[in-house]
FIKOLZA-1660 file (N, C-alpha, C; in steps of 0.1 Angstrom, whole numbers, plus 5000, padded with zeros to 4 digits):
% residues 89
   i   px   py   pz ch aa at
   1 3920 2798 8048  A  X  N
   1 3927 2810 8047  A  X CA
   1 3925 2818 8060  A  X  C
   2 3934 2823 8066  A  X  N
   2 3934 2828 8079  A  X CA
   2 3938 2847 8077  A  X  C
   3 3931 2853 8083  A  X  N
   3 3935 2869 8081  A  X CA
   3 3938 2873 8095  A  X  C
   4 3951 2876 8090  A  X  N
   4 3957 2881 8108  A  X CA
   4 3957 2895 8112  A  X  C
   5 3955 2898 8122  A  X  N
   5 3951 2912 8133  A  X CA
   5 3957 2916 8139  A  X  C
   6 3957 2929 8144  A  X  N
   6 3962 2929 8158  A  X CA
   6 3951 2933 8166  A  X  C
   7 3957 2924 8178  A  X  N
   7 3940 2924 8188  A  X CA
   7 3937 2945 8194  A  X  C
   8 3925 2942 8196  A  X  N
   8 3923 2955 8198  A  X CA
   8 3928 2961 8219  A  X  C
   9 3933 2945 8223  A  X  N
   9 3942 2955 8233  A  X CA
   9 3951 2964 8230  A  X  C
  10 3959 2962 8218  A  X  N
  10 3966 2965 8216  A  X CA
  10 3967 2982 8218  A  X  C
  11 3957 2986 8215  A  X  N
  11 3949 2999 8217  A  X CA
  11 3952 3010 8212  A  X  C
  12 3961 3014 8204  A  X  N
  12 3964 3025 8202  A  X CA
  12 3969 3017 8181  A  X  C
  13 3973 3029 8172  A  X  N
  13 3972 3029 8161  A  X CA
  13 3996 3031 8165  A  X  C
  14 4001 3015 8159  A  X  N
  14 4015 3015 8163  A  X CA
  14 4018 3017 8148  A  X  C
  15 4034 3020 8151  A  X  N
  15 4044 3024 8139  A  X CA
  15 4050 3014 8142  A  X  C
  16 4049 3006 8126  A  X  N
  16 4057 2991 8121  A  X CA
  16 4072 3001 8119  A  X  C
  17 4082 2990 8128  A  X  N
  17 4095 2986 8124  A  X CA
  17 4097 2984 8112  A  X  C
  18 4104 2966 8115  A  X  N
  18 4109 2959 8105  A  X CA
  18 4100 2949 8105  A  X  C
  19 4093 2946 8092  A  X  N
  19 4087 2932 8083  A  X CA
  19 4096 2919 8081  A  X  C
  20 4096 2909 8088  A  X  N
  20 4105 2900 8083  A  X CA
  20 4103 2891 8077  A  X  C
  21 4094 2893 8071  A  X  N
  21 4083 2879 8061  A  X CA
  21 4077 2886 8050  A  X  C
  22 4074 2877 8041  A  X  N
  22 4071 2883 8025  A  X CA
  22 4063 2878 8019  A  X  C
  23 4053 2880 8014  A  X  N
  23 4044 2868 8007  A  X CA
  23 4050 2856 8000  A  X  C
  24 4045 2849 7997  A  X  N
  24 4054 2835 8000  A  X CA
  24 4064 2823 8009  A  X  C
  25 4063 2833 8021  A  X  N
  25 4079 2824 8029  A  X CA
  25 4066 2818 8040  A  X  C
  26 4070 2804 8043  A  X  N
  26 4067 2793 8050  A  X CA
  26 4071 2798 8066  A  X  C
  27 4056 2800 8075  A  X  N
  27 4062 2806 8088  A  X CA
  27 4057 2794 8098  A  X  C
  28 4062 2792 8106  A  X  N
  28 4059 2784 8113  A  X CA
  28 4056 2791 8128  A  X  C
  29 4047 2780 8139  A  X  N
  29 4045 2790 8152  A  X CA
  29 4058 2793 8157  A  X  C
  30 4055 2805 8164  A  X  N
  30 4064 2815 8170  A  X CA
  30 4077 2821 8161  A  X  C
  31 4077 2819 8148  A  X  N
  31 4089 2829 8140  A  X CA
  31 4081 2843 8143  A  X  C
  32 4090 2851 8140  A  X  N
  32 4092 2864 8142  A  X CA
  32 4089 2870 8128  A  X  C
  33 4078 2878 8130  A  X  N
  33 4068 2888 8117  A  X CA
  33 4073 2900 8115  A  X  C
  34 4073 2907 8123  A  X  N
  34 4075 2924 8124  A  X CA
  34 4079 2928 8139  A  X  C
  35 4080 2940 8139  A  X  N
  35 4085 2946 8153  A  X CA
  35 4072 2962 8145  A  X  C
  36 4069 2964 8162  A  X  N
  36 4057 2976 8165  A  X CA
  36 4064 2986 8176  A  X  C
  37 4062 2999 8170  A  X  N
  37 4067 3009 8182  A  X CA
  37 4053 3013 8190  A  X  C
  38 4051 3017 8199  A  X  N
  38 4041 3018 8204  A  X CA
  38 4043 3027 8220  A  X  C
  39 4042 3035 8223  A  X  N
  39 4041 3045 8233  A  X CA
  39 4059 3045 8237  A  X  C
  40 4066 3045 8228  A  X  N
  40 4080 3046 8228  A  X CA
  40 4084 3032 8233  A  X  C
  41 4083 3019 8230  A  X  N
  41 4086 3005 8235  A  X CA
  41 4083 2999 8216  A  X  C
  42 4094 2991 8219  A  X  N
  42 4093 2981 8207  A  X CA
  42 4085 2967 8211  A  X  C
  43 4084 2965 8203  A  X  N
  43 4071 2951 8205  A  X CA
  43 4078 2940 8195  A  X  C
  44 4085 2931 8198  A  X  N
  44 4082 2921 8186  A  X CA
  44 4072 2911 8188  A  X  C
  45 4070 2907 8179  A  X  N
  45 4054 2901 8172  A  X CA
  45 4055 2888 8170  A  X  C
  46 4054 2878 8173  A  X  N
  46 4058 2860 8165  A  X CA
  46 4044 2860 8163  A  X  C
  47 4045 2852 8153  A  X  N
  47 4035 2843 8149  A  X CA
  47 4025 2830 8155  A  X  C
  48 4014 2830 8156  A  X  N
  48 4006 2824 8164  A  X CA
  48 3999 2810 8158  A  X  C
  49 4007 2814 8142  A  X  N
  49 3998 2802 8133  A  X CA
  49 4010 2797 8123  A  X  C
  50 4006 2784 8116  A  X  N
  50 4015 2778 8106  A  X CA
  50 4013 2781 8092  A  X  C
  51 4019 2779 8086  A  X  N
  51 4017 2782 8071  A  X CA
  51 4020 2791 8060  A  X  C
  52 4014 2791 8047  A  X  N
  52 4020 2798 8040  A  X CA
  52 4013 2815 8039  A  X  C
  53 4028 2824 8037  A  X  N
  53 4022 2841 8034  A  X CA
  53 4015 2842 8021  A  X  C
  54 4004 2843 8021  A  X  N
  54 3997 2850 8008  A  X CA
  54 3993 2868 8008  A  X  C
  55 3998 2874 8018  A  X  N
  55 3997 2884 8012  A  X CA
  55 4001 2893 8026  A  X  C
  56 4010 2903 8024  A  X  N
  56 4017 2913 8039  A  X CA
  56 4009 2923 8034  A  X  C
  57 4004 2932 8044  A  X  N
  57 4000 2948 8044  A  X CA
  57 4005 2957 8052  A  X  C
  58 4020 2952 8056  A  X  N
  58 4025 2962 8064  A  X CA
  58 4041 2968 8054  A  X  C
  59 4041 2978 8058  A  X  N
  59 4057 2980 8056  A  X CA
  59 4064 2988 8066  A  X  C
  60 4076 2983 8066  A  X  N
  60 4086 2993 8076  A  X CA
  60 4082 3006 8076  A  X  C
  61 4083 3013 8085  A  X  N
  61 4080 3024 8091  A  X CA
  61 4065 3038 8083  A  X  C
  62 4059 3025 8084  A  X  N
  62 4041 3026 8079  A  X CA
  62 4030 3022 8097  A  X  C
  63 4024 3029 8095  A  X  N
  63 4011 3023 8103  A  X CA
  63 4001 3013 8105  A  X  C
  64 3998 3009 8115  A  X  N
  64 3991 2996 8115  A  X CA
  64 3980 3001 8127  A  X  C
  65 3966 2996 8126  A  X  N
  65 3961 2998 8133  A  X CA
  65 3952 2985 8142  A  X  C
  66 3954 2984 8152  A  X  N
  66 3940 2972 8160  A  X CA
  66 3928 2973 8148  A  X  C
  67 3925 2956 8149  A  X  N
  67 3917 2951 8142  A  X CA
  67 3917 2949 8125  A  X  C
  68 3926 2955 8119  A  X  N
  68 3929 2954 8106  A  X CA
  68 3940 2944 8097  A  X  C
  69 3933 2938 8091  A  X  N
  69 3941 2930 8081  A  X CA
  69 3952 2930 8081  A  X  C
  70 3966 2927 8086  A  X  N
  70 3976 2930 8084  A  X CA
  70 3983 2921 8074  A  X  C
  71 3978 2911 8075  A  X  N
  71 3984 2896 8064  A  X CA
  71 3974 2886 8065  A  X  C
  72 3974 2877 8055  A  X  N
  72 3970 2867 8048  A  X CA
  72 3977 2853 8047  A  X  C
  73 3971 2844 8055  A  X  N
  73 3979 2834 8053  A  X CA
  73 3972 2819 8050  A  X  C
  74 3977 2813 8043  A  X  N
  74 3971 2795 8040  A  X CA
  74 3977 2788 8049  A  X  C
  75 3967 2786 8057  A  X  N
  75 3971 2777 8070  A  X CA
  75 3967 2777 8084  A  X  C
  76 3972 2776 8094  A  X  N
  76 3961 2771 8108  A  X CA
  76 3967 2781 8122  A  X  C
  77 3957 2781 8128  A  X  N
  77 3963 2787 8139  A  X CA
  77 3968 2774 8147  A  X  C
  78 3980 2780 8157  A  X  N
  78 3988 2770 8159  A  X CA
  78 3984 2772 8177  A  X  C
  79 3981 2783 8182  A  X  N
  79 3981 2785 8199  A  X CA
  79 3971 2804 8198  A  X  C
  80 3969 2804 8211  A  X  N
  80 3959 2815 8216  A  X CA
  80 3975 2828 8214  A  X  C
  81 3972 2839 8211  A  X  N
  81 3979 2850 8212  A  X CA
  81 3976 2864 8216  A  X  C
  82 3979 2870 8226  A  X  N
  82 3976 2882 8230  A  X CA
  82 3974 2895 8227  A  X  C
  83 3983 2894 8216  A  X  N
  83 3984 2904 8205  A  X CA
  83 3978 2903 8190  A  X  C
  84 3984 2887 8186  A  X  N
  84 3974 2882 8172  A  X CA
  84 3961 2883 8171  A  X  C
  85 3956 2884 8164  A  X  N
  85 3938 2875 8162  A  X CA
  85 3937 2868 8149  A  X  C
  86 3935 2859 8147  A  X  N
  86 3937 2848 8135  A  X CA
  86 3918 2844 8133  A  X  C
  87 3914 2849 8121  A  X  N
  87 3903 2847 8118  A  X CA
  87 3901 2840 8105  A  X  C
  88 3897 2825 8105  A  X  N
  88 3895 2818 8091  A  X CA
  88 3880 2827 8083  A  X  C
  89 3886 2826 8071  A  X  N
  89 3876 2832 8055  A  X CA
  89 3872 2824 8050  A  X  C
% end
């Protein structure tokens, strides 16, 4: 089980866009997760790891902060990410 982050470069507390994944849907590396507003710039976000969603904590135009759980996934990290942090449980 892998619990996904956003790295604490990220530095500041961003306002989630759009969520494009659901608990359940099969992501593979580099699909596209969510989009982040952050000092007036959008950010999209791909995915760093393979596998299945077990659980989102984000929703469209909600808050997300560096270092916090944002999703839940069954499966592996796939490559290093600048923004991600993928930590097995």
């Amino acid at each position: 089980m892998l619990e996904i982050q956003l790295n604490k470069s990220v530095g500041v507390i961003c306002k989630v866009g759009r969520v494009f994944v659901k608990k359940g849907d099969i992501v593979h590396n580099d699909d596209v997760l969510f989009t982040v507003e952050s000092r007036k710039t959008q950010t999209v976000i791909h995915a760093n790891f393979e596998g299945k969603i077990t659980g989102v904590n984000l929703v469209g135009g909600g808050a997300v902060k560096p270092e916090t759980v944002i999703m839940t996934v069954d499966g592996k990290t796939a490559n290093e990410s600048k923004v991600l942090i993928t930590n097995s449980r």
